[in-house]
DSSP file (Angstrom, degrees, kcal/mol; ACC not computed):
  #  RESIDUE AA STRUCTURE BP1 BP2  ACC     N-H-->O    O-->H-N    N-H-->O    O-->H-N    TCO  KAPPA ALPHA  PHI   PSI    X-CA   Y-CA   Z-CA
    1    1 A X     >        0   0    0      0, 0.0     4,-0.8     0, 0.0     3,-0.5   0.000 360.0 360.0 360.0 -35.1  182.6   21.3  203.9
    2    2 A X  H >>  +     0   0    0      1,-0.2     3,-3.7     2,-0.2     4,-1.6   0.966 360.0  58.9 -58.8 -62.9  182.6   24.7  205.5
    3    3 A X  H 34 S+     0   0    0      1,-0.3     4,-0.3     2,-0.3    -1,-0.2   0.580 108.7  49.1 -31.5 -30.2  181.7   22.7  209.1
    4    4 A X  H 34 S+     0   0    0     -3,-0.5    -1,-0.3     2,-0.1    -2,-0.2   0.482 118.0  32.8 -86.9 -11.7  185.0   20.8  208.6
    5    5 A X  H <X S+     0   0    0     -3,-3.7     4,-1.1    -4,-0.8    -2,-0.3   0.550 118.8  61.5-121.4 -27.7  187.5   23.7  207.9
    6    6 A X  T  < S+     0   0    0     -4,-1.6    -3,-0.1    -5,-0.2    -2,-0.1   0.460 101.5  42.0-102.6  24.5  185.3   25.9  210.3
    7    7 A X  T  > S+     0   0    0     -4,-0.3     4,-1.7    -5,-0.2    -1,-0.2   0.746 116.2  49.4-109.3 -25.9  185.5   24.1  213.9
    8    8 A X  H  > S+     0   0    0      2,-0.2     4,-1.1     1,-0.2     5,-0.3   0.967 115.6  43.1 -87.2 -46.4  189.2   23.3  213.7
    9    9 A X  H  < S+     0   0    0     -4,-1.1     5,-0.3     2,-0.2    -1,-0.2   0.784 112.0  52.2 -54.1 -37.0  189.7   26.9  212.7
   10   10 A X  H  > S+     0   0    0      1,-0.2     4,-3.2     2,-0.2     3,-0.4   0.976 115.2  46.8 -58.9 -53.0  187.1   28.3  215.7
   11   11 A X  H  < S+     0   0    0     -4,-1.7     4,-0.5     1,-0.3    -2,-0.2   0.631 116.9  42.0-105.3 -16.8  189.4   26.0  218.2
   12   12 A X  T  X S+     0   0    0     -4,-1.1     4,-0.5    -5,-0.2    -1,-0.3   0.401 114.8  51.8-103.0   1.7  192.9   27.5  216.6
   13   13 A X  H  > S+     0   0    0     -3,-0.4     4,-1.2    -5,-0.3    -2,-0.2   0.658 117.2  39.2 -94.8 -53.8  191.5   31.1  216.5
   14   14 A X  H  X S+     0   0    0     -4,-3.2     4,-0.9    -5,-0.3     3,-0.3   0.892 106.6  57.8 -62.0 -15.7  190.5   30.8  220.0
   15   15 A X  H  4 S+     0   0    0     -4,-0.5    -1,-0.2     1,-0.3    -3,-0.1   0.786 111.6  49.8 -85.1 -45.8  193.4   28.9  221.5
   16   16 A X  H  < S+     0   0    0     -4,-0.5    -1,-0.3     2,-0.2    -2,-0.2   0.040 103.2  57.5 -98.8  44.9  195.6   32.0  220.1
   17   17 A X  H >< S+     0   0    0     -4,-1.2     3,-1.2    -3,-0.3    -2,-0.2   0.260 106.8  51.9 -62.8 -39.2  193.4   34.7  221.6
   18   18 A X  T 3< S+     0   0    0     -4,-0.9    -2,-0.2     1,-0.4    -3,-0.1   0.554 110.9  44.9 -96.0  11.0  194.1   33.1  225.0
   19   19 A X  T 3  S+     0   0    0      2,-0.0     2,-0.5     0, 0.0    -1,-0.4   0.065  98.1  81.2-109.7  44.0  197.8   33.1  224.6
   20   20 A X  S <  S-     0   0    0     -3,-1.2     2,-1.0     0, 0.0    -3,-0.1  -0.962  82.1-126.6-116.8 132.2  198.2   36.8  223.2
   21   21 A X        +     0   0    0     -2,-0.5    -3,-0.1     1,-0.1    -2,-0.0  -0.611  28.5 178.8 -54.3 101.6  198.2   39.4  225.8
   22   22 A X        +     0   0    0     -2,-1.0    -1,-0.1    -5,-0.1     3,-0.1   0.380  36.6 129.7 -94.7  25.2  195.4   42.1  224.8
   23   23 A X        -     0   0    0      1,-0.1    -2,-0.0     2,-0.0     0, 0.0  -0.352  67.3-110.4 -87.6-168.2  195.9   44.3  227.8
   24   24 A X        -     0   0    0      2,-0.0     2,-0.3     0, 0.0    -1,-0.1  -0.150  14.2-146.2 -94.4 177.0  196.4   47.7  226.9
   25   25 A X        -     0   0    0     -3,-0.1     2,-0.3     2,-0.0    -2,-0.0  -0.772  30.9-178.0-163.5  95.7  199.9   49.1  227.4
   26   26 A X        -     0   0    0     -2,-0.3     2,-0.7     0, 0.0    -2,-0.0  -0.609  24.6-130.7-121.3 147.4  198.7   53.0  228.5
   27   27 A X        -     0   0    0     -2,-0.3     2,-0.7     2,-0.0    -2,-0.0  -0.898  16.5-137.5-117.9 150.4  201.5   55.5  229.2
   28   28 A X        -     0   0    0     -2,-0.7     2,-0.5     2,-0.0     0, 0.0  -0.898  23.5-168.7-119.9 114.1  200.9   57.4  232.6
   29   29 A X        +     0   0    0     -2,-0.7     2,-0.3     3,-0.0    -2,-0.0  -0.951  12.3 173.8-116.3 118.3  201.7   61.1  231.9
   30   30 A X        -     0   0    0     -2,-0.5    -2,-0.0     1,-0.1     0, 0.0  -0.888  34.0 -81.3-123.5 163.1  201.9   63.3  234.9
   31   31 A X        -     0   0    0     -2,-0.3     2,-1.2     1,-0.1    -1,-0.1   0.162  35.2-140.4 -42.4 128.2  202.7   66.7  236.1
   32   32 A X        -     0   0    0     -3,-0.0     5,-0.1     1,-0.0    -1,-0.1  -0.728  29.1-112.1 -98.7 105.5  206.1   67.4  236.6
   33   33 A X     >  -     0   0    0     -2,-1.2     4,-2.0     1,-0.1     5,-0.1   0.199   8.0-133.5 -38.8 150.8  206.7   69.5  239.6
   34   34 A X  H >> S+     0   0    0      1,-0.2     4,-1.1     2,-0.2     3,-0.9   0.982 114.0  49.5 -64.3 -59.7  207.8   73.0  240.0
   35   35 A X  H 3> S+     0   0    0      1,-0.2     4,-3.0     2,-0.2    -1,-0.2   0.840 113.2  56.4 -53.3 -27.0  210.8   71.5  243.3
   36   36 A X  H 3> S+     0   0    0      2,-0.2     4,-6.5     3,-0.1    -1,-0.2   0.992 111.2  35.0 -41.8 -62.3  211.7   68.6  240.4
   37   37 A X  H XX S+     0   0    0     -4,-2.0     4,-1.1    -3,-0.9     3,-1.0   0.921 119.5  54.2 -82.9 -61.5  212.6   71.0  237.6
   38   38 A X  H 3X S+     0   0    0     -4,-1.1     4,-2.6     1,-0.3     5,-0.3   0.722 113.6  42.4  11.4 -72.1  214.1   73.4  240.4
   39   39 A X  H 3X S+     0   0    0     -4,-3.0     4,-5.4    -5,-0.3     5,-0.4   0.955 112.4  50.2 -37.5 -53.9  216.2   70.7  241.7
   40   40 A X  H <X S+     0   0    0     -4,-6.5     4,-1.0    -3,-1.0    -2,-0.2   0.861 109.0  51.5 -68.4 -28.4  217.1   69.6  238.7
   41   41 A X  H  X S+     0   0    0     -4,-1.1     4,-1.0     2,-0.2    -1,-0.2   0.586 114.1  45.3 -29.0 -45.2  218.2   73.3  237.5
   42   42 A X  H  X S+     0   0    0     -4,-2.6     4,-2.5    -5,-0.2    -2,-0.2   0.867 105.9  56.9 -88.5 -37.5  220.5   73.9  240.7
   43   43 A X  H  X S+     0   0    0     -4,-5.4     4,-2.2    -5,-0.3    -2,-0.2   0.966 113.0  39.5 -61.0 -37.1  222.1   70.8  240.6
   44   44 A X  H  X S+     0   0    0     -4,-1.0     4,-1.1    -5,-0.4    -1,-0.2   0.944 118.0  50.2 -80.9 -19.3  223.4   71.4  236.9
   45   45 A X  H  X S+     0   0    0     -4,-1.0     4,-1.6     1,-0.2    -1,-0.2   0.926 111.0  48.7 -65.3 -45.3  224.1   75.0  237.6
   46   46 A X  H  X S+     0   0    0     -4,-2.5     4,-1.7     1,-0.2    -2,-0.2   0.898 107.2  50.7 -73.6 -42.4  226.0   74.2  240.6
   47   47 A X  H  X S+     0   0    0     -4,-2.2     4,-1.7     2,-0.2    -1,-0.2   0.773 115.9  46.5 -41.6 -36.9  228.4   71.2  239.0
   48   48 A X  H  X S+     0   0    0     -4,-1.1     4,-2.8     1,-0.2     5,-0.6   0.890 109.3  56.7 -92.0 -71.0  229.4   73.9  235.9
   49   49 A X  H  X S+     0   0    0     -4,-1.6     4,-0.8    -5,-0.2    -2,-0.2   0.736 113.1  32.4 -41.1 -34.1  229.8   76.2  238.5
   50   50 A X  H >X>S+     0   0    0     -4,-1.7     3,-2.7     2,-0.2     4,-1.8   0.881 117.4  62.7 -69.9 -73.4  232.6   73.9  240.5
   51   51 A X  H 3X5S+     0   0    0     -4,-1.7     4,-3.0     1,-0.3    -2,-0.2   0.764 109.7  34.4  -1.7 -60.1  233.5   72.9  237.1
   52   52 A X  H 3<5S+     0   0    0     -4,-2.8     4,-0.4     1,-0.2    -1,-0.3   0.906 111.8  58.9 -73.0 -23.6  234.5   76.3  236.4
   53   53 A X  H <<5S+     0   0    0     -3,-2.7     3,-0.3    -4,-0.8    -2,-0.2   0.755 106.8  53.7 -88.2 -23.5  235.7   76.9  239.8
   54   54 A X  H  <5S+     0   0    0     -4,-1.8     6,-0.3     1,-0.2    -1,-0.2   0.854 101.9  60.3-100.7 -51.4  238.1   73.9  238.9
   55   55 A X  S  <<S+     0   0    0     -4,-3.0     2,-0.2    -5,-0.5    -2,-0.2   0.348  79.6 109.1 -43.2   1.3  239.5   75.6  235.4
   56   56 A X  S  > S-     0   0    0     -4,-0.4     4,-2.6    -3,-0.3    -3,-0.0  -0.735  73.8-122.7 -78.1 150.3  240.7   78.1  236.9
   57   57 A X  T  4 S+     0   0    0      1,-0.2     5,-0.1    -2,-0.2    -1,-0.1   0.622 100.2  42.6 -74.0 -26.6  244.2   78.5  237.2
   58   58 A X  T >> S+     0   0    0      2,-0.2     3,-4.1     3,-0.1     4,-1.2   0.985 110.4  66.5 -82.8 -53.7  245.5   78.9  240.4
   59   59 A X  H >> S+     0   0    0      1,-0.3     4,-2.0     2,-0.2     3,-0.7   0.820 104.5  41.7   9.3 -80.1  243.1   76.1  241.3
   60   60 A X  H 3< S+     0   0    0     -4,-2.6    10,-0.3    -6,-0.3    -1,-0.3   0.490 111.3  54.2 -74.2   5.2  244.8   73.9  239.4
   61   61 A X  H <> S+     0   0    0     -3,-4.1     4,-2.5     2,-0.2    -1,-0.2   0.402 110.2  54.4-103.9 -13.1  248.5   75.3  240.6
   62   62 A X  H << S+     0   0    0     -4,-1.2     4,-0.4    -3,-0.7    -2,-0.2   0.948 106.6  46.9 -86.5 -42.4  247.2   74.6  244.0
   63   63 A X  T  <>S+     0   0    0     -4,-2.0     5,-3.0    -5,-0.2    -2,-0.2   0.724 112.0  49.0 -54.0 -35.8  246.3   71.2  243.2
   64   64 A X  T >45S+     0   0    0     -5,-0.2     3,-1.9     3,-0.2    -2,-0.2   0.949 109.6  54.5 -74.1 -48.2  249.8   70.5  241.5
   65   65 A X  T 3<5S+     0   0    0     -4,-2.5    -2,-0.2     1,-0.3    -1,-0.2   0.790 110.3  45.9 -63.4  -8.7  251.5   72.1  244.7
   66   66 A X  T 3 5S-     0   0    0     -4,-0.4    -1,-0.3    -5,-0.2    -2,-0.2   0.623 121.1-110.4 -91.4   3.5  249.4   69.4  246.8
   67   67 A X  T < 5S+     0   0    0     -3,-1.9     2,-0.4     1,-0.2    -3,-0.2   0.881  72.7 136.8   6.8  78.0  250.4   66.4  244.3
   68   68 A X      < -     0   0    0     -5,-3.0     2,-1.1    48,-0.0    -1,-0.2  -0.995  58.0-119.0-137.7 139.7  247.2   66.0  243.0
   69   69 A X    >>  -     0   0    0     -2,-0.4     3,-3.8     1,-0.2     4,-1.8  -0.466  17.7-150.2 -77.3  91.5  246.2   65.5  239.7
   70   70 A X  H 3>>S+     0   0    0     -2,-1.1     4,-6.3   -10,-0.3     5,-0.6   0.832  95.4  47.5   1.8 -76.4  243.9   68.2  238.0
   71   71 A X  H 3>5S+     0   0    0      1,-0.3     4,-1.0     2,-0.2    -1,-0.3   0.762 110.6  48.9 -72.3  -9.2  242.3   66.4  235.9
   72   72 A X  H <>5S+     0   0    0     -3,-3.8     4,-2.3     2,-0.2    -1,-0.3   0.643 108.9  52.7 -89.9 -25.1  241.4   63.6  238.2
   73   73 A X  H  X5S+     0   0    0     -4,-1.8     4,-2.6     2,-0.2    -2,-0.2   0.659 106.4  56.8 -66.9 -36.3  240.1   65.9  240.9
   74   74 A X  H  X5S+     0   0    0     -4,-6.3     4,-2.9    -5,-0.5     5,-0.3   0.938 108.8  46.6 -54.0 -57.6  238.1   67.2  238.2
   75   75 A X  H >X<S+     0   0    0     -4,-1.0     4,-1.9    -5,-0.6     3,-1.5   0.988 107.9  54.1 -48.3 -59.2  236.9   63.7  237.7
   76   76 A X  H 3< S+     0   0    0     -4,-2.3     3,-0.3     1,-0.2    -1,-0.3   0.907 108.9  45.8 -55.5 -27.5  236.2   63.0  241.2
   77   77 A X  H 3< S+     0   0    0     -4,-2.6     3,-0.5     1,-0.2    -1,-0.2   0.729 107.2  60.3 -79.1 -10.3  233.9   66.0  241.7
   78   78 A X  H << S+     0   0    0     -4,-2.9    -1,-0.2    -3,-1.5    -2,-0.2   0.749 103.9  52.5 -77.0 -22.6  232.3   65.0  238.4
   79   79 A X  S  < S+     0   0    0     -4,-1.9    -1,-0.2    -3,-0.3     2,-0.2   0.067  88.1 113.6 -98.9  26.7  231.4   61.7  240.2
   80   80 A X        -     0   0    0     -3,-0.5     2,-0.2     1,-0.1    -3,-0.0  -0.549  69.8-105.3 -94.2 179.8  229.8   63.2  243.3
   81   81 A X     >  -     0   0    0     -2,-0.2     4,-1.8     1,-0.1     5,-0.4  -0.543  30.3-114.2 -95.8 151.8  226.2   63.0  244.3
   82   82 A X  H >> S+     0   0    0      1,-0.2     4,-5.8     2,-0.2     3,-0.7   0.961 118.3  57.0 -22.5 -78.6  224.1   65.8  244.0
   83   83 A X  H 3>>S+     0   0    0      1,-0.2     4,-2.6     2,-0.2     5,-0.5   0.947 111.9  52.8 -50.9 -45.0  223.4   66.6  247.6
   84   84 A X  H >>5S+     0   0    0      1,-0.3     3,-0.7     2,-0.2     4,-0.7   0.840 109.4  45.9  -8.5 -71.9  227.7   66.8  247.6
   85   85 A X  H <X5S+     0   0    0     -4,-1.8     4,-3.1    -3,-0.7     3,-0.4   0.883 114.9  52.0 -78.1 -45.7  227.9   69.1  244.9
   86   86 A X  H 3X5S+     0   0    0     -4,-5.8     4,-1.9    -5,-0.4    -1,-0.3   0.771 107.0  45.0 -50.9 -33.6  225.2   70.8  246.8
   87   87 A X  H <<5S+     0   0    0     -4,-2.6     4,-0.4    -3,-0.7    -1,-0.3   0.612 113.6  52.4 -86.7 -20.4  226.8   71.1  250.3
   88   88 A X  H  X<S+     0   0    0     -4,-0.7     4,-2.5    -5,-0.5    -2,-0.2   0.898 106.4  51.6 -80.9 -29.2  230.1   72.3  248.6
   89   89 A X  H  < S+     0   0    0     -4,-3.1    -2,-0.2     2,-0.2    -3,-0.1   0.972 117.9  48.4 -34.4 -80.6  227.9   75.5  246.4
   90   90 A X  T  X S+     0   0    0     -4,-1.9     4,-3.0     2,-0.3    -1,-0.2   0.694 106.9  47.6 -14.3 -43.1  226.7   76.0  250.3
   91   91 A X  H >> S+     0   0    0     -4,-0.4     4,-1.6     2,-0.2     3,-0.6   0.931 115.5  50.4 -76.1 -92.5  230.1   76.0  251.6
   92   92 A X  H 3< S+     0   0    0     -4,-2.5    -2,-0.3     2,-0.2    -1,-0.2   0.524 106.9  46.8   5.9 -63.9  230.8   78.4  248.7
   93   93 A X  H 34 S+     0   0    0     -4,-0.1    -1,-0.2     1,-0.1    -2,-0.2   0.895 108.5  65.3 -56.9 -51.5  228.0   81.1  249.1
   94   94 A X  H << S+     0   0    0     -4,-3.0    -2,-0.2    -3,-0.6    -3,-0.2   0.777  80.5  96.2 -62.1 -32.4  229.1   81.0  253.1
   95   95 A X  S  < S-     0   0    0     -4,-1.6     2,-0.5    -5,-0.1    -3,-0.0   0.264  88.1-103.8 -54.1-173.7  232.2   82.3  252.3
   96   96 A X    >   -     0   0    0      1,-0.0     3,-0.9     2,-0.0     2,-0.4  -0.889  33.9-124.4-116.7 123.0  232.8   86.3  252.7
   97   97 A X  T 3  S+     0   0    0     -2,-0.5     3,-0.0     1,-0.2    -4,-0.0  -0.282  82.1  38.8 -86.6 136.0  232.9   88.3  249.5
   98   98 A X  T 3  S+     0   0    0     -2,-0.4    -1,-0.2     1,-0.0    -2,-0.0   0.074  79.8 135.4 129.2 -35.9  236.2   90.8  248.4
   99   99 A X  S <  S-     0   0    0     -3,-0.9    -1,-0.0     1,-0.2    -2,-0.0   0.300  71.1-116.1 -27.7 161.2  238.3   88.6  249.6
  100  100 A X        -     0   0    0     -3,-0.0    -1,-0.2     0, 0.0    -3,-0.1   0.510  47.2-118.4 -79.7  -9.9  241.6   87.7  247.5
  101  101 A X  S  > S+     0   0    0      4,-0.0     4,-2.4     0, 0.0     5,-0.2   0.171  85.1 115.9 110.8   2.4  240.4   84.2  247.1
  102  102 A X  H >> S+     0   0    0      2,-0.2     3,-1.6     1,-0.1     4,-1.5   0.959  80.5  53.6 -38.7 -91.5  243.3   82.4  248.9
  103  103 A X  H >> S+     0   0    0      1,-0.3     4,-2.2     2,-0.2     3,-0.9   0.587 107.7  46.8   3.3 -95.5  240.7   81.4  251.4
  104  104 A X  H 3> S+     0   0    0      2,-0.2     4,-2.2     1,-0.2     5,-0.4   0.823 111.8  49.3 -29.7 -52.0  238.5   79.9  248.9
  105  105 A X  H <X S+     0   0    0     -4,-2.4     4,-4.8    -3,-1.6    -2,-0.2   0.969 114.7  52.8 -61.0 -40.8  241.5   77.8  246.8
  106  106 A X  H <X S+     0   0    0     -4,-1.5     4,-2.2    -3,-0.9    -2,-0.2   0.847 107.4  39.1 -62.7 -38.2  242.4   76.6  249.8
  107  107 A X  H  X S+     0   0    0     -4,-2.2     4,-2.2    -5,-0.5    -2,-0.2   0.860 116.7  53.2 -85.7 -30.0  239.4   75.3  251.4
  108  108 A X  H  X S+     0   0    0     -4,-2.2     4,-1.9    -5,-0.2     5,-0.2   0.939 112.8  49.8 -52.8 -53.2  238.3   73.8  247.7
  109  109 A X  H >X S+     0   0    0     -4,-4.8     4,-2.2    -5,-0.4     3,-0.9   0.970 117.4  38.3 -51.8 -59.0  242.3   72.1  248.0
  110  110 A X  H 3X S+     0   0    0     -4,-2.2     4,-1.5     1,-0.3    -2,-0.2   0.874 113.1  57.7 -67.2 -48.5  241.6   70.6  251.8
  111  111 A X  H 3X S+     0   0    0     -4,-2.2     4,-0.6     1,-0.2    -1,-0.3   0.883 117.6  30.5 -58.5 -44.9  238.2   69.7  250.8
  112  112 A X  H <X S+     0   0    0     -4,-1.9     4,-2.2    -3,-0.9    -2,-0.3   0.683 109.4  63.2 -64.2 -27.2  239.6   67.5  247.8
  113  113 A X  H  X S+     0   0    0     -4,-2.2     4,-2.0     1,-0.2    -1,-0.2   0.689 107.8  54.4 -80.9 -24.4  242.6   66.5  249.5
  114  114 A X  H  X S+     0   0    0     -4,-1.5     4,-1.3    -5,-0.3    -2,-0.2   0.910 103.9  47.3 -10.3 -96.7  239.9   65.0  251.6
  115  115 A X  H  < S+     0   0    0     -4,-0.6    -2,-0.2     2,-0.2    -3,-0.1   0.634 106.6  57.8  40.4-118.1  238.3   63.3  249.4
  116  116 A X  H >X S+     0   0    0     -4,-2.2     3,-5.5     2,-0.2     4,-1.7   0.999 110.6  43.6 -36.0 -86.8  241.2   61.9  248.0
  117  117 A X  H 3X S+     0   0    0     -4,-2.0     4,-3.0     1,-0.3     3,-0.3   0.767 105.9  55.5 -36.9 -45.8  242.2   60.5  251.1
  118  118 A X  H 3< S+     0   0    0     -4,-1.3    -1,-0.3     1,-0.3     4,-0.2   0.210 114.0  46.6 -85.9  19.9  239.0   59.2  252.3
  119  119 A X  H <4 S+     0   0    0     -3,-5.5     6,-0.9     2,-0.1     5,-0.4   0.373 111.8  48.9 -89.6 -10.2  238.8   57.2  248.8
  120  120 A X  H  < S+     0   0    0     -4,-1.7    -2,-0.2    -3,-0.3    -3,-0.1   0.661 115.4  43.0-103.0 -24.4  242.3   56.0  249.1
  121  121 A X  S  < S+     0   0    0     -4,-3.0    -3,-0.2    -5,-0.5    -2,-0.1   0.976 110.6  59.4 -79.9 -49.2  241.8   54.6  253.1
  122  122 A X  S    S-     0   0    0     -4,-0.2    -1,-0.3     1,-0.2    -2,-0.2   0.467 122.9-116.3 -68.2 -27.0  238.4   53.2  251.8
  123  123 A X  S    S+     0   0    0     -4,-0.1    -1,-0.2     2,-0.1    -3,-0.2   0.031  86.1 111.4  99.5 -18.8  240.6   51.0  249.3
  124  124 A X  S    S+     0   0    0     -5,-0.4     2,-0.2     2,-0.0    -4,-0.2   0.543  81.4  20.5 -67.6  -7.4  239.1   52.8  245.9
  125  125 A X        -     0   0    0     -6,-0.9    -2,-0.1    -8,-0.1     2,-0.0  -0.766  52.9-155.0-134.8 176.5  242.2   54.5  245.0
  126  126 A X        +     0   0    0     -2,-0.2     3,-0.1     1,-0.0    -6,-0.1  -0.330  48.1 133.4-165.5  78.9  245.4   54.3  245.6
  127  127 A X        +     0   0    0      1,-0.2     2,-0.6   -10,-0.1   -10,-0.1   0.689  64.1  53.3-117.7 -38.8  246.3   57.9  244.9
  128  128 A X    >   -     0   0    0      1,-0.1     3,-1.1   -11,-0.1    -1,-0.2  -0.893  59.9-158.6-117.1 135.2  248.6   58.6  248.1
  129  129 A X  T 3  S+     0   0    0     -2,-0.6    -1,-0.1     1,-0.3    -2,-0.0   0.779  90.1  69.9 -81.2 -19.8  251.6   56.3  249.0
  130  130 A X  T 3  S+     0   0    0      2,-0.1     2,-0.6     0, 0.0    -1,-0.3   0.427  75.6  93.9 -67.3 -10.4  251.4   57.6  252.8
  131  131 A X  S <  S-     0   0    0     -3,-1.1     2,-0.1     2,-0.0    -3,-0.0  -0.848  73.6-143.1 -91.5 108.5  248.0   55.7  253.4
  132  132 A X        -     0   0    0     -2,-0.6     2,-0.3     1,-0.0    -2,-0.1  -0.545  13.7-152.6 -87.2 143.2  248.9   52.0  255.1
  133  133 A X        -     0   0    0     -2,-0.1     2,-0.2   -10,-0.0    -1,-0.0  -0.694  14.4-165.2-115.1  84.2  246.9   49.4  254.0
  134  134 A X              0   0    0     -2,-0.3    -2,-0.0     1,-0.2     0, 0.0  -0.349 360.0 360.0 -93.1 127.5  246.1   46.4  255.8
  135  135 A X              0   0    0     -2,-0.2    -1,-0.2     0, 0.0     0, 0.0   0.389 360.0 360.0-122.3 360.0  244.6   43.8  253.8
C-alpha cells in the first residue's frame, strides 16, 4: 500500500521542486562613498539655501515687480536638477561680499525671468502673453 501512495507522491513532490524557484535572493550591501554622501549633503544644503534666498522679502517684491509669481518661481527652482541648483550656489559664492544685495536680487530675478521664458517658448508654460506661439 505504501508503494501505491508513495510513487505518485515521489512524482508530485518532484514535479513541484522543479517549478519553485530555490535560488537564493541575497542583498548586495556595499560601501557607500565618501563623494556620494558629499554630493548628496551639498545638493540639499544648497536647495534650502535658494529656498531661503527665495523667502526673503525683497526677493519676492522683485518678483511681483517683474509679474512673476512667488510662489511658482519657488516651484520652479524646486523642480531643477541638481547640477542647476548647483551652478546657481556657484553663481552665488562668485558674487562680491558687502555689497547691498541689489546685485544679487537682481541677477536671481533675470536668472528666473529666464527660466520662465525658456519654459514658456519650449511650450511647458504659458506664463508670459508676449511669447508667440506657432503651433
Amino acid at each position: 500500500m505504501i508503494r501505491c501512495i508513495a510513487k505518485p507522491l515521489s512524482l508530485f513532490l518532484i514535479f513541484s521542486f522543479l517549478l519553485f524557484d530555490f535560488t537564493a535572493i541575497t542583498a548586495k550591501a556595499g560601501i557607500i562613498g565618501t563623494e556620494a554622501v558629499i554630493n548628496t549633503l551639498q545638493g540639499e544644503k544648497s536647495r534650502s539655501r535658494i529656498t531661503a534666498f527665495l523667502d526673503r522679502q525683497e526677493v519676492r517684491e522683485a518678483f511681483r515687480q517683474k509679474g512673476i509669481d512667488p510662489a511658482q518661481a519657488k516651484n520652479r527652482v524646486a523642480s531643477l536638477t541638481d547640477q542647476e541648483i548647483s551652478q546657481i550656489c556657484t553663481t552665488l559664492d562668485q558674487l562680491p561680499a558687502g555689497g547691498d544685495g541689489i546685485g544679487t536680487v537682481v541677477g536671481a530675478v533675470v536668472l528666473v525671468f529666464i527660466i520662465l521664458l525658456l519654459t514658456d517658448i519650449l511650450g511647458f508654460t504659458n506664463v508670459f502673453p508676449f511669447v508667440n506661439r506657432t503651433k
